[in-house]
C-alpha positions as MATLAB code, in Angstrom:
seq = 'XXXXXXXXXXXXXXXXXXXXXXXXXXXXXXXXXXXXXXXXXXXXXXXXXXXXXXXXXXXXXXXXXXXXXXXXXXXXXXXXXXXXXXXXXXXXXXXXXXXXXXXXXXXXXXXXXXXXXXXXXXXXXXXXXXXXXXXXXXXXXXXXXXXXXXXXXXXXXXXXXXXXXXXXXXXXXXXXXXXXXXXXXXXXXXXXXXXXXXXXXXXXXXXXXXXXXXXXXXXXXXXXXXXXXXXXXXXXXXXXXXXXXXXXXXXXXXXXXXXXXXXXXXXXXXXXXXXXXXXXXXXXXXXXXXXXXXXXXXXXXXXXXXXXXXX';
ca = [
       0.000    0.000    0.000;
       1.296    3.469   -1.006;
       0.497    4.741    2.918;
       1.810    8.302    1.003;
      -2.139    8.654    0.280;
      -3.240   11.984   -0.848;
      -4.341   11.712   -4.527;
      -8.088   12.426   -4.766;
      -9.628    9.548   -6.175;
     -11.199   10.602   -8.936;
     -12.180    8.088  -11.381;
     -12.283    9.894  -14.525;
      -9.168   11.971  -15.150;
      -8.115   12.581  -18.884;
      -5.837   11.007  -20.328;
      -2.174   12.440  -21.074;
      -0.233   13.170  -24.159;
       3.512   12.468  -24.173;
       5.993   12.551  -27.364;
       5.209    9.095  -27.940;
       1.388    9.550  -27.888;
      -1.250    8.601  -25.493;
       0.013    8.480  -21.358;
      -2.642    5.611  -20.209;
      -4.081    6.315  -17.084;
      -2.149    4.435  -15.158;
       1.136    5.182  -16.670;
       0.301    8.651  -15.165;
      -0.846    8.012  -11.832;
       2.475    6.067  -11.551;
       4.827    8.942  -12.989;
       3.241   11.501  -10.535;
       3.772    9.132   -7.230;
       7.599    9.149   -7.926;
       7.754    6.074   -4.851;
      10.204    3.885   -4.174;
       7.674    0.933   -5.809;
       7.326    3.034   -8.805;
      11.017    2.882   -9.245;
      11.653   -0.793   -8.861;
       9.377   -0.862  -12.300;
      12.617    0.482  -14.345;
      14.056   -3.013  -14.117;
      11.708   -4.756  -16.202;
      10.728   -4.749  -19.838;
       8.340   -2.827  -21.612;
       5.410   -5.115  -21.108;
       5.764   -6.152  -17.378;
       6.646   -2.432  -17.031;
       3.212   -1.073  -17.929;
       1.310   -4.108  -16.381;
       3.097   -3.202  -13.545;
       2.230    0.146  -13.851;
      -1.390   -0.496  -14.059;
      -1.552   -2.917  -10.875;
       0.191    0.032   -8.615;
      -2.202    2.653  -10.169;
      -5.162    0.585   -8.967;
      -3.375    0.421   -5.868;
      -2.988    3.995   -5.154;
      -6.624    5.098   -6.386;
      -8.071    2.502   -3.799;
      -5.493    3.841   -1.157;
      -6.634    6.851   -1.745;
     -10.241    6.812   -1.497;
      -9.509    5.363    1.983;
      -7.398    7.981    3.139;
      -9.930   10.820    1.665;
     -10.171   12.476    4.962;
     -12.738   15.374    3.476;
     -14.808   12.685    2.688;
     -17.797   10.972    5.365;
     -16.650    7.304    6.373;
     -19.534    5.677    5.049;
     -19.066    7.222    1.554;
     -15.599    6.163    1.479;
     -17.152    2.540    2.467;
     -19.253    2.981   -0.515;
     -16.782    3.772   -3.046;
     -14.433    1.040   -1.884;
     -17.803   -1.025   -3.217;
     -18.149   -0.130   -6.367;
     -14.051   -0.215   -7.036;
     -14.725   -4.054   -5.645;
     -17.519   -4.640   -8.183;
     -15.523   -2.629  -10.794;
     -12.098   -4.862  -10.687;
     -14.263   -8.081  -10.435;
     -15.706   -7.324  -13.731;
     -12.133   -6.385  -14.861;
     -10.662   -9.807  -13.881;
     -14.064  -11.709  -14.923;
     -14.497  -10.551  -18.555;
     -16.750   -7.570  -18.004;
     -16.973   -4.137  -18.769;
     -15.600   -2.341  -15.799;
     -16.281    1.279  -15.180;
     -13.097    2.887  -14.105;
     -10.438    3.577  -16.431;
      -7.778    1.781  -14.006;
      -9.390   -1.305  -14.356;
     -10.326   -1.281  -17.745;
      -6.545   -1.013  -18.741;
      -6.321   -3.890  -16.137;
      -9.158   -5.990  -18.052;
      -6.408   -7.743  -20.384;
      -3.391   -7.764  -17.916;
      -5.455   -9.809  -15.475;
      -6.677  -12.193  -17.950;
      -2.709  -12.375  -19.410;
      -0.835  -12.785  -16.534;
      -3.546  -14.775  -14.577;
      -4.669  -12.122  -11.575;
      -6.884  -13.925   -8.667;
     -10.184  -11.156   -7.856;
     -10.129  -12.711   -4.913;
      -6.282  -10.465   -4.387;
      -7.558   -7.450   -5.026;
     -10.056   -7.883   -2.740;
      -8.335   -8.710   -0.141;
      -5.925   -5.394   -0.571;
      -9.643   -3.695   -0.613;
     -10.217   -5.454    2.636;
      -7.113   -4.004    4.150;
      -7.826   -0.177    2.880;
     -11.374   -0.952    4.485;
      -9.258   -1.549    7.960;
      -8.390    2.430    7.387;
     -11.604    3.082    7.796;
     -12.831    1.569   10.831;
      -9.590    0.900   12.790;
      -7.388    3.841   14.194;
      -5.563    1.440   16.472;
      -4.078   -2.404   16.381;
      -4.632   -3.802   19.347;
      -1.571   -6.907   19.103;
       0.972   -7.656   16.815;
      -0.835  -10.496   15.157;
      -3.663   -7.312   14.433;
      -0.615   -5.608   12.340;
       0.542   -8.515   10.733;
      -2.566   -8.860    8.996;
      -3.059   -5.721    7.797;
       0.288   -5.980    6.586;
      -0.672   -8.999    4.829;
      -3.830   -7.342    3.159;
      -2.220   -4.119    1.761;
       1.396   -5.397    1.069;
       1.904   -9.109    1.135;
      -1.203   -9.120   -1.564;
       0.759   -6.609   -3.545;
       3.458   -9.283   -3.834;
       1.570  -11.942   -4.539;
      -0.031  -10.234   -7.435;
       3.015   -8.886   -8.585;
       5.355  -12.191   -8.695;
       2.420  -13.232  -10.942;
       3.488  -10.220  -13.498;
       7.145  -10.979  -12.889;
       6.535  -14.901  -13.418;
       8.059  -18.025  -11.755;
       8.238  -21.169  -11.651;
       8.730  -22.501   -7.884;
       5.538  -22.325   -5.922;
       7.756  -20.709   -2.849;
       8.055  -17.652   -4.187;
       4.717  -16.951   -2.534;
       5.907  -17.066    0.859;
       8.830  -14.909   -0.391;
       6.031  -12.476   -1.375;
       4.604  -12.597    1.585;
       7.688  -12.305    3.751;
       9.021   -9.698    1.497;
       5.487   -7.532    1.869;
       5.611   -7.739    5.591;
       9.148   -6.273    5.556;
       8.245   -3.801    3.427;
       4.780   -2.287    5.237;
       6.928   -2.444    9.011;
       9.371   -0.273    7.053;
       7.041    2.228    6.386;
       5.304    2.360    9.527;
       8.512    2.576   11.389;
       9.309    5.590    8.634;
       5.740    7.096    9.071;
       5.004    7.079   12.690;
       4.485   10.983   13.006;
       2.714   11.340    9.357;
       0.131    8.757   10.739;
       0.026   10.467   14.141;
      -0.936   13.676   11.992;
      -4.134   11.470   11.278;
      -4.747   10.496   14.568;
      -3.586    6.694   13.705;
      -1.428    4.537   15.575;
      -0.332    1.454   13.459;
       2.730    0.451   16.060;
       0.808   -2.470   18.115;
      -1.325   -0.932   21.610;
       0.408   -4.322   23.177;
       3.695   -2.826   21.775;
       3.551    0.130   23.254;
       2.204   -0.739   26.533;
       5.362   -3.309   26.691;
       7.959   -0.079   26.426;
       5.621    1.966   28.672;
       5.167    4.320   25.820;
       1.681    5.980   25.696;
      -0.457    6.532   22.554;
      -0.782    9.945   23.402;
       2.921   10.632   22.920;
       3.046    9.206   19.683;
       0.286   11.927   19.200;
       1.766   14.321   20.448;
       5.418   13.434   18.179;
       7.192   12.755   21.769;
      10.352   11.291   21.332;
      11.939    8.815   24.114;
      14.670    6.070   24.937;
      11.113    4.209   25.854;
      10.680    4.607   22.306;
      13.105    4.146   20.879;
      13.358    0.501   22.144;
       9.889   -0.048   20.838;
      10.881    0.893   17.220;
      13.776   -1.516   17.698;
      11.422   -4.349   18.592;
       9.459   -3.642   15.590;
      12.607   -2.988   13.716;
      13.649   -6.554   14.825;
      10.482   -8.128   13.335;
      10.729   -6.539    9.928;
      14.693   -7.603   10.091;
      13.316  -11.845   10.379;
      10.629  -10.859    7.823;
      13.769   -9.799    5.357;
      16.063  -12.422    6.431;
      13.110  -15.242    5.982;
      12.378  -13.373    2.271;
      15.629  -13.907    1.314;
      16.210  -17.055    2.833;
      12.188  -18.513    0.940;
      13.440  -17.250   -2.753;
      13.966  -20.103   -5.098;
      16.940  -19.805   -6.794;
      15.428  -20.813  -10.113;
      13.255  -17.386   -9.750;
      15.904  -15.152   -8.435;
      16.648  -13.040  -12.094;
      12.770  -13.081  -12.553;
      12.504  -11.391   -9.300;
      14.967   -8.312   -9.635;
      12.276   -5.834   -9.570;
      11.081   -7.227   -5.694;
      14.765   -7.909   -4.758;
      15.333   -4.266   -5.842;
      12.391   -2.968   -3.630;
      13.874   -5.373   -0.670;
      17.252   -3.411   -0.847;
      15.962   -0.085   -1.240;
      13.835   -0.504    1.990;
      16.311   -2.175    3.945;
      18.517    0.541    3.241;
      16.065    2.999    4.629;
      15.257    0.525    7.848;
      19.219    1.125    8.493;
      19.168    4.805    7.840;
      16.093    5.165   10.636;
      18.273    3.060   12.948;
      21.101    5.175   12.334;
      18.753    7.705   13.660;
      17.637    5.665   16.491;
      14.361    6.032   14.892;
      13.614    9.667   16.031;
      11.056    9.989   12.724;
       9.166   12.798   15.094;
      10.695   16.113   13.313;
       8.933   17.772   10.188;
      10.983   15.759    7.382;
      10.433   12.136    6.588;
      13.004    9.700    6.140;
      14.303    9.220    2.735;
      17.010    7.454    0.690;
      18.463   10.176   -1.774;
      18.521   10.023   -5.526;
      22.205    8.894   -5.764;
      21.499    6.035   -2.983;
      18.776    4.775   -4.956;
      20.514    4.976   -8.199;
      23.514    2.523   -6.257;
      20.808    0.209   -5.243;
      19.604    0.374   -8.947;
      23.367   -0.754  -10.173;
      24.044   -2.916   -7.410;
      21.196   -4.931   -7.932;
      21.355   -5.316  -11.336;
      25.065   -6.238  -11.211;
      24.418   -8.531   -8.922;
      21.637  -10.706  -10.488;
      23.563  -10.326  -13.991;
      26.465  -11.988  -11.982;
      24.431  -14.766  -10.771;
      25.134  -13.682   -7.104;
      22.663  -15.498   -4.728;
      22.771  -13.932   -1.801;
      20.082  -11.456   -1.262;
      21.206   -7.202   -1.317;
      19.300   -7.333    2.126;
      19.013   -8.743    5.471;
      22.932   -7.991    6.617;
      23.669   -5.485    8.539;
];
């Protein structure tokens, strides 16, 4: 999940015109986001490029009719509906209604897309709506699974494979991924009154919610990021470790979003997590660009070992 949500969701916007003709909608929505999942997308070719394209432009406009804050609840509920009913006549043969999904019409039907993914991330944007709070860890871990791992799973689909355990390397990998970002995003969620870091959690490090609110910054705190830290570090390791070898050079584009995020888990422990002040946690251009080569240079090397999950 993009968790950067503040697109309107509109369903309808025009299409662009670029020096090679027509922008799709999708190919758009993905040049504006300029996010580190965005970028992984420069690895592949042309044709997983745009379906890729299209699957994280569905993502953010269904992210982002959750996170419509001007909006009443129960409206957002409702247009969550109709992008359910929309997608499964996308990945059933249909006509769908939204532009998003009708450029997703033929990907799902090429590359094989399950409705029953998408919605399941719909599910998890739903828990936006209704849940401000997670009361345990196992409470995360699913919403982690709904708006991350499910990205994964849909996306090894795109990138193809051939060894069924590249699923639970999705899954792992997703998990990594979404603690990453919370960890990054603790005071941008605060700003919305959420508090994804576990009530259990917090309650443990005799940290209160209402410091979290209130962007207070403490040693208590800090050790409660590094407990959380310390999950999404066996999340990573376990990815790495679940990757079939036979799927590894299929999988740059993931194994490129693993790095990039594992570099930015180290840069908020360098920090001993202190995300509280006004600017978020980033990797720079030239960092990601590294990652970019690294990667690449890597795979094309046959290395095996995963650019993650070592300190």
């Amino acid at each position: 999940s993009g968790r950067n949500r503040r697109l309107a969701a509109i369903p309808f916007r025009g299409a662009r015109f670029t020096a090679h003709g027509i922008m799709s909608q999708s190919q758009d929505i993905t040049r504006k986001s300029a996010s580190n999942l965005a970028l992984a997308f420069i690895l592949l070719p042309r044709e997983k490029r745009v379906a890729m394209s299209t699957l994280y432009a569905f993502c953010r406009e269904v992210d982002d009719v959750a996170d419509e804050e001007s909006e009443p609840v129960e409206r957002r509920r409702e247009q969550l509906q109709e992008w359910r009913e929309d997608i499964r006549l996308a990945c059933e043969g249909g006509e769908p209604r939204f532009p998003v999904n009708r450029e997703m019409k033929p990907i799902a039907a090429q590359y094989g897309l399950k409705r029953e993914l998408f919605e399941e991330l719909i599910l998890g944007c739903e828990m936006d709506l209704d849940i401000k709070r997670h009361e345990t860890f196992a409470d995360l871990e699913l919403y982690c699974h709904r708006v991350a791992s499910v990205v994964g799973l849909l996306s090894i689909e795109i990138f193809g494979y051939q060894d069924s355990a590249c699923r639970d390397y999705a899954i792992y990998l997703g998990k990594a991924l979404q603690l990453t970002n919370i960890l990054r995003d603790v005071r941008t969620d605060a700003e919305l009154g959420r508090i994804y870091l576990p009530l259990e959690e917090l309650e443990r490090f005799n940290v209160r919610p209402e410091e979290l609110l209130n962007f207070e910054y403490s040693d208590r705190y800090r050790k409660l990021a590094e407990s959380i830290a310390q999950r999404a570090k066996d999340f990573y390791r376990k990815a790495g470790a679940t990757l079939p070898k036979v799927d590894r050079g299929s999988m740059l584009s993931a194994e490129l979003m693993g790095a990039v995020y594992w570099r930015l888990l180290l840069k908020l422990e360098k920090r001993n997590f202190n995300v509280f002040g006004p600017r978020l946690t980033r990797l720079n251009k030239l960092q990601k660009i590294a990652l970019i080569l690294r990667t690449k240079i890597r795979m094309t090397a046959g290395v095996m070992t995963p650019n993650y999950g070592v300190s």
